[in-house]
C-alpha positions in Angstrom: 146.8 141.3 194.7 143.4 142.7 196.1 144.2 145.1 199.0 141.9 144.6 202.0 140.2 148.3 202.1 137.3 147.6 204.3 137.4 146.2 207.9 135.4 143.6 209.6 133.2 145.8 211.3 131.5 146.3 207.9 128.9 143.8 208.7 127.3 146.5 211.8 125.4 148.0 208.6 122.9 144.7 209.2 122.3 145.3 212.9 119.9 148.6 214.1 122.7 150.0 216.1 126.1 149.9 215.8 127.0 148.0 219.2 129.3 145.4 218.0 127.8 141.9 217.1 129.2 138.4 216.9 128.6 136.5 212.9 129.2 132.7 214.4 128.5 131.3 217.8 130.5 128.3 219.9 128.0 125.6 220.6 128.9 123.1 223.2 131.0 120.1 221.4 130.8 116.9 222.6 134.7 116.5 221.7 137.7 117.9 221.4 139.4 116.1 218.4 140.0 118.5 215.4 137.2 118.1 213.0 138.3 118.6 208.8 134.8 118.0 207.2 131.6 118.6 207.6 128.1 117.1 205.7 125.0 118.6 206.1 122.1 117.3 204.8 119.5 119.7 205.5 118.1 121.6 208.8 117.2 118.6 210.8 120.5 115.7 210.3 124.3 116.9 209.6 127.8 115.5 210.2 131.4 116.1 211.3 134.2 114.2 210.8 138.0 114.3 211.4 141.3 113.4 213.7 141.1 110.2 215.6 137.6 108.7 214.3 135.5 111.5 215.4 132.0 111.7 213.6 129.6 113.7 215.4 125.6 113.7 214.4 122.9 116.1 214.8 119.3 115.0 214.4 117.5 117.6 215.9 118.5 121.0 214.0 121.6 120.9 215.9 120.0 121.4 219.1 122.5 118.4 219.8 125.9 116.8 218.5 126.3 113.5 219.3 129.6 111.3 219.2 129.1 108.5 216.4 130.9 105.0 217.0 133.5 104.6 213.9 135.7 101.7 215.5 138.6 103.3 214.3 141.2 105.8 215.6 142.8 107.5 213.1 142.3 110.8 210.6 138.7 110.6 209.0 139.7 112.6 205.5 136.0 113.0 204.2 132.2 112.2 205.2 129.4 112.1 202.7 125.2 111.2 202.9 123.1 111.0 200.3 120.2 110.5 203.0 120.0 110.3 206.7 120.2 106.8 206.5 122.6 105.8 204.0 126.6 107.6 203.9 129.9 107.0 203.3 133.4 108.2 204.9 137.3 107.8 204.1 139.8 107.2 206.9 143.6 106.9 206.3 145.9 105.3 208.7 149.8 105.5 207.1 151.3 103.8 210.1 149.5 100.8 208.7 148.9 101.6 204.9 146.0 101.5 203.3 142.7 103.5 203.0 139.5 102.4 205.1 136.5 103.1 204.0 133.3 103.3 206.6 129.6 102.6 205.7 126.3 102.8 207.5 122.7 101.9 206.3 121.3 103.9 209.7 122.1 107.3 209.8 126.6 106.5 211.4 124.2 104.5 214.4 126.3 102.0 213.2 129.4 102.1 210.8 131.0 99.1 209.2 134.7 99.1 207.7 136.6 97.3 205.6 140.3 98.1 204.2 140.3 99.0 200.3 142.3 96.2 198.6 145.1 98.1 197.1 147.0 99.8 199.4 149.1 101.4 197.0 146.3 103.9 196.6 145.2 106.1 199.4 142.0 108.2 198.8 140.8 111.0 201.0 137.2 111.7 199.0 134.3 110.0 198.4 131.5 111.3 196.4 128.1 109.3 195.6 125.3 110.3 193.0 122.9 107.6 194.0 123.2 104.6 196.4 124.9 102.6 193.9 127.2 105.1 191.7 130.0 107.0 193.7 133.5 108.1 193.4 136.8 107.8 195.1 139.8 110.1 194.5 143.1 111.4 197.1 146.4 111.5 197.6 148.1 109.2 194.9 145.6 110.8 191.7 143.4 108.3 190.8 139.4 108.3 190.3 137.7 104.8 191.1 134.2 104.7 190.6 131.5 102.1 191.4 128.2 101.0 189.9 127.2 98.5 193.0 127.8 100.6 195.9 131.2 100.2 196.4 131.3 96.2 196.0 133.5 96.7 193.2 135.8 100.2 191.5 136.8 100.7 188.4 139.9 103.0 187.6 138.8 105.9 185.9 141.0 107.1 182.8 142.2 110.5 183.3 143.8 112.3 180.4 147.6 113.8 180.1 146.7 116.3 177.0 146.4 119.1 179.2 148.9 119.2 182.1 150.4 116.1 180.9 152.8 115.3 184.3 151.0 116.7 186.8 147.5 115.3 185.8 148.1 112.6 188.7 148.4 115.1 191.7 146.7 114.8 194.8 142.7 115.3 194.1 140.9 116.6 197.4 137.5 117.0 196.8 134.8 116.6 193.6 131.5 117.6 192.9 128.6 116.8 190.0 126.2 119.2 188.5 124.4 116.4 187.2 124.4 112.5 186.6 127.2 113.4 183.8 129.0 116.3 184.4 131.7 116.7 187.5 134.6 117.9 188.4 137.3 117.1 191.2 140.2 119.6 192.5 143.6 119.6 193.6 147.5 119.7 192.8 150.7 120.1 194.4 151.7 122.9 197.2 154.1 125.6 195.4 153.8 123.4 191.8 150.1 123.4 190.6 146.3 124.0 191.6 144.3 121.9 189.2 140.8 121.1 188.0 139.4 117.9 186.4 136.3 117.3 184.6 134.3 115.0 183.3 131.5 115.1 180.9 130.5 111.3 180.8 129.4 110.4 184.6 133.3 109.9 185.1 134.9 107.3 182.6 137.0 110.3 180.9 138.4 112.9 183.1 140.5 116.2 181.5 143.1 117.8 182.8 142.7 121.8 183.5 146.1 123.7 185.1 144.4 126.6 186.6 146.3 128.2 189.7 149.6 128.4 191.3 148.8 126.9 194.4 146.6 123.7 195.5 142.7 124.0 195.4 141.0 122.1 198.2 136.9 122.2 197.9 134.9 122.6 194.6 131.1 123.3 194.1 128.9 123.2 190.6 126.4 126.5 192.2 124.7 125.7 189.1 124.4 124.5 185.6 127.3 126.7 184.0 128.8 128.1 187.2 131.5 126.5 189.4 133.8 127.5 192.3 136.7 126.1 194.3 138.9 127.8 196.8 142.5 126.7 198.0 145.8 128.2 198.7 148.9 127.8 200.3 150.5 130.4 203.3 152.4 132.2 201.0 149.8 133.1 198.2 147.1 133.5 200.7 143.6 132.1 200.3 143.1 131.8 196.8 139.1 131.9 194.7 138.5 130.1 190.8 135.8 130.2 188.9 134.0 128.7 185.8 131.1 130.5 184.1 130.7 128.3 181.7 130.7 124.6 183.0 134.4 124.3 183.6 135.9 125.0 180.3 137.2 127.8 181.0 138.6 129.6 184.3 139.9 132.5 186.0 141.7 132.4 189.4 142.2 135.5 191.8 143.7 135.8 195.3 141.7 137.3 198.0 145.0 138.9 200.0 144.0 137.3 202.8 146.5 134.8 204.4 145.8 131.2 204.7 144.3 128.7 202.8 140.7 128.3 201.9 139.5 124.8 202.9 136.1 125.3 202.4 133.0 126.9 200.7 129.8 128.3 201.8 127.3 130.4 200.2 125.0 132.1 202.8 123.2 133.9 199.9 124.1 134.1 196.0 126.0 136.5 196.9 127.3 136.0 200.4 130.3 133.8 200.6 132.4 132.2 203.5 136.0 130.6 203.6 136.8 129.1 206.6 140.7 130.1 206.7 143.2 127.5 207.9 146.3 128.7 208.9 144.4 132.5 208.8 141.8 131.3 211.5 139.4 133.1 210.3 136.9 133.5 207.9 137.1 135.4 204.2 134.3 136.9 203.5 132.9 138.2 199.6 129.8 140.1 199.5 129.8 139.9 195.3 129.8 136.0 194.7 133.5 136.6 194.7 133.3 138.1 191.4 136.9 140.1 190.2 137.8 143.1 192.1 135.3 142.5 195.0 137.0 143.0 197.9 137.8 140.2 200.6 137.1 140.5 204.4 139.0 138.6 207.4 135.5 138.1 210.0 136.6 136.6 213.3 135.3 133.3 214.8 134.5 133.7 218.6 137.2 131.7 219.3 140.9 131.4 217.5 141.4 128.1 216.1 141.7 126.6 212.2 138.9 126.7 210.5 138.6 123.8 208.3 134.7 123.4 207.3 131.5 125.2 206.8 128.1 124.5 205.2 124.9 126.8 204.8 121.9 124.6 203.8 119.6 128.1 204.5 120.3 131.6 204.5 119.6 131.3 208.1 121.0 128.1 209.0 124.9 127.6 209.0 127.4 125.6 210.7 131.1 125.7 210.9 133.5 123.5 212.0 137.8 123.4 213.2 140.4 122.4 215.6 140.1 121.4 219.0 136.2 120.3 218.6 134.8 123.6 217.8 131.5 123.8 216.2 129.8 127.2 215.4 126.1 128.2 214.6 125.4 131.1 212.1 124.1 133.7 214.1 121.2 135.1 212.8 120.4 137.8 215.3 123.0 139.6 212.8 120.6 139.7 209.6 117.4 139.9 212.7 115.6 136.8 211.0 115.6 134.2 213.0 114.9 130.3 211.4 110.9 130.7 211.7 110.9 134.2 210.3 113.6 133.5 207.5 110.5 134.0 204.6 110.5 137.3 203.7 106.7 138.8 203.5 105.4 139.3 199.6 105.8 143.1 198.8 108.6 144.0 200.7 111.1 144.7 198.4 114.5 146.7 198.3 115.7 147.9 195.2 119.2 148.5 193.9 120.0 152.2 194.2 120.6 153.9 190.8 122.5 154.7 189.2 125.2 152.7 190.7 128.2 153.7 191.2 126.7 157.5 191.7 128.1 161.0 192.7 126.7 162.6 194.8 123.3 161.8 194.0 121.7 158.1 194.4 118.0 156.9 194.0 116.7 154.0 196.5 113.4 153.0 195.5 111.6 150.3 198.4 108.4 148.7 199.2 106.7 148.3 201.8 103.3 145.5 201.9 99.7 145.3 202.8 99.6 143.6 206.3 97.6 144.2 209.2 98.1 146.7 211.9 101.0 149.0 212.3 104.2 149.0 210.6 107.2 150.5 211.5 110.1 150.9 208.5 113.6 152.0 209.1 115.6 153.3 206.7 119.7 153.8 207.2 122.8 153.9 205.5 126.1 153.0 206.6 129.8 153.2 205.7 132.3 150.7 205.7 132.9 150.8 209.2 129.6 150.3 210.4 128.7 154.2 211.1 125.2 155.5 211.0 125.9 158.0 207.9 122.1 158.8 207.7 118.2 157.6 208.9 115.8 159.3 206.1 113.0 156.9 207.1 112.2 155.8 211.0 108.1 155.3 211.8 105.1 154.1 210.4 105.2 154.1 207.0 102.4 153.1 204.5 102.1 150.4 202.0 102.9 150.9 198.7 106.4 152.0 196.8 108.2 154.5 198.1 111.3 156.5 196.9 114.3 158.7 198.6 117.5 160.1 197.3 121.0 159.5 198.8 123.1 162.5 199.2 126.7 161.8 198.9 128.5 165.3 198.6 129.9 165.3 202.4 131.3 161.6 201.9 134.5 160.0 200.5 134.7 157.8 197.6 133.8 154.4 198.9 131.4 151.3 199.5 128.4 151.9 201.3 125.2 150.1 202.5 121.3 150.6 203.0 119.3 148.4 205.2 115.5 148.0 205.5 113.8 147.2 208.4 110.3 146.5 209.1 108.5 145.6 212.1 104.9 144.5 211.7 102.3 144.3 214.7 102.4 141.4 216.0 106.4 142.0 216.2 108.5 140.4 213.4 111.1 141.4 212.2 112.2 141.7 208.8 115.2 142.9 207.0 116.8 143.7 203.8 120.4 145.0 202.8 122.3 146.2 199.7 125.5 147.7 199.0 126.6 151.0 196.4 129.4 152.5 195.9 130.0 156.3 195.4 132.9 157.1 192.9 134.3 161.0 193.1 
């Protein structure tokens, strides 16, 4: 099991002092009905959904979350646009059997539905590609898919080569890397975390057995990489990954309690679990790459965390019990949305070598812009203590190069920020990490 060596407080190295800083922000809700999923379509429209028929809509950015009209009263298990007009979302109500699945053609203005026929089956994911193809999987195994919008489904054929009793579990989410290729994720609490995939725009699913413990939400980052998170209270958040399009796949747990519900990359390398059960956020700095370590961040308030989405660097939303819906904060990276493009020439290199002892090079650059500009240089340790500040005024264009002296410090992770401020008073920063190895 990774052992958690670093603190929260890590994350002070990305703010110019080390006065303590909050990484999400409550926004007022405009309910208080637990909310499971979230879709966000880019910075302007985004969803929520969950317990009771709650969907709440932003159109402005967020600026405002509006309660959405479902007709129903019961769990909404998943929500999912493929424009601000036209999405999808799957309600279950077990008192009465049956799945429902909702529908609007105006942005959840107005949602239509209907009761899916079979009520044997009972799906909590949709998935569509296009306004005609899309997907539906849950809770008794099976992968419908339909070619008309969701007139008519089709039952998938998944195969029992690999996994060959368990290859029906419970499926709770899916994703596509492209018009063919997709996978879905799931299993069985204390039996099985699995992984199907499909390399013929989902007749043909196979089977892949690839953790102890359930997995819960699945993303295809790119063509040959894919990720999905999971868990159960006893194993603790747990983190798979494919390199190479889901054949193969390697599973680690993060040591963190909880399960992982949800996954959002901030930055290739910057990745957020909301924990449920852990109620708070696990954090990897290294793509969750093996033997990066795993950080509990707190949300400003103590609830389950259940869904989170970056669509930018600088624009993140996160969603759990009791209503709450928090905003990245990015006063903590000092970018805000309109200053999120970093200038051309401003560049922070990777120190070298890397790991080092004592001695580190940490090469920068600094651009051609008008006026004054003031560059900060500063490294931190893993607690978020000033260790040094070789670089603080105005500072010239052009590369520049200082060495890092590491003989008064233990063995550890460390981190360099980069600030400049230009005349006419942006801000811009950049961040790395190193590591110095006695």
């Amino acid at each position: 099991m990774i052992m958690r060596f670093f603190p929260v407080l890590i994350f002070l190295l990305m703010i110019e002092n080390s006065s303590s800083q909050q990484y999400w922000l409550s926004v007022p809700s405009p309910t208080t009905k637990d909310f499971y999923r979230c879709h966000l379509l880019d910075t302007i429209y985004g969803w929520a959904a969950g317990d009771l028929g709650i969907i709440v809509n932003t159109s402005n950015g967020g600026q405002n979350w509006n309660i959405q009209n479902t007709g129903i009263d019961y769990m909404i298990d998943d929500i999912f646009f493929i424009n601000k007009r036209l999405g999808w979302a799957i309600a279950n109500d077990f008192l009465f059997s049956g799945t429902t699945i909702l529908r609007t053609f105006n942005g959840g203005i107005n949602w239509t539905n209907s009761r899916f026929p079979d009520t044997t089956k009972v799906f909590n994911t949709v998935y569509f590609l296009d306004s005609a193809t899309g997907f539906l999987t849950g809770y008794t195994g099976q992968i419908l898919k339909t070619t008309n919008g969701g007139s008519n489904w089709i039952e998938c054929h998944v195969d029992t080569a690999y996994c060959s009793i368990l290859y029906l579990f419970p499926k709770w989410d899916m994703t596509f890397m492209n018009a063919t290729t997709g996978f879905a994720c799931g299993g069985q609490i204390d039996i099985q975390g699995i992984v199907w995939r499909t390399t013929d725009a989902g007749l043909n699913w196979f089977t892949y057995c690839i953790a102890p413990e359930p997995l819960l939400e699945i993303k295809s980052i790119n063509q040959n990489k894919v990720v999905a998170t999971g868990g159960d209270p006893d194993y603790g958040v747990s983190f798979v990954k494919s390199y190479d399009a889901g054949l193969t796949w390697s599973y680690q747990e993060t040591g963190l309690f909880g399960m992982g519900r949800s996954l959002a990359f901030r930055t290739p390398s910057e990745l957020w679990i909301p924990g449920f059960f852990l109620q708070k956020f696990a954090l990897n700095l290294d793509s969750g790459n093996a033997g990066s370590s795993w950080l509990e961040i707190s949300p400003p308030v103590m609830v389950n965390l259940n869904a989170a989405q970056f669509v930018t660097p600088t624009y993140g939303w996160a969603f759990g019990g009791g209503g709450t819906i928090l905003k990245y904060n990015t006063a903590v990276i000092g970018v805000s949305a309109a200053e999120s493009e970093i200038p051309e020439g401003f560049v922070l290199k990777q120190n070298y070598p890397n790991p080092f002892n004592p001695l580190s090079v940490i090469q920068f650059s600094i651009p051609e812009l008008d006026g004054d500009k003031y560059v900060n240089l500063s490294f931190y340790d893993a607690l978020g203590r000033l260790i040094s500040e070789p670089v603080n005024g105005r500072l010239g264009a052009g590369e520049h190069s200082i060495q890092f002296n590491g003989s008064n410090e233990p063995s550890g992770v460390y981190f360099y920020v980069l600030t400049m401020k230009t005349a006419e008073n942006a801000v811009y920063k950049l961040s790395k990490k190193m590591v110095l190895l006695k």
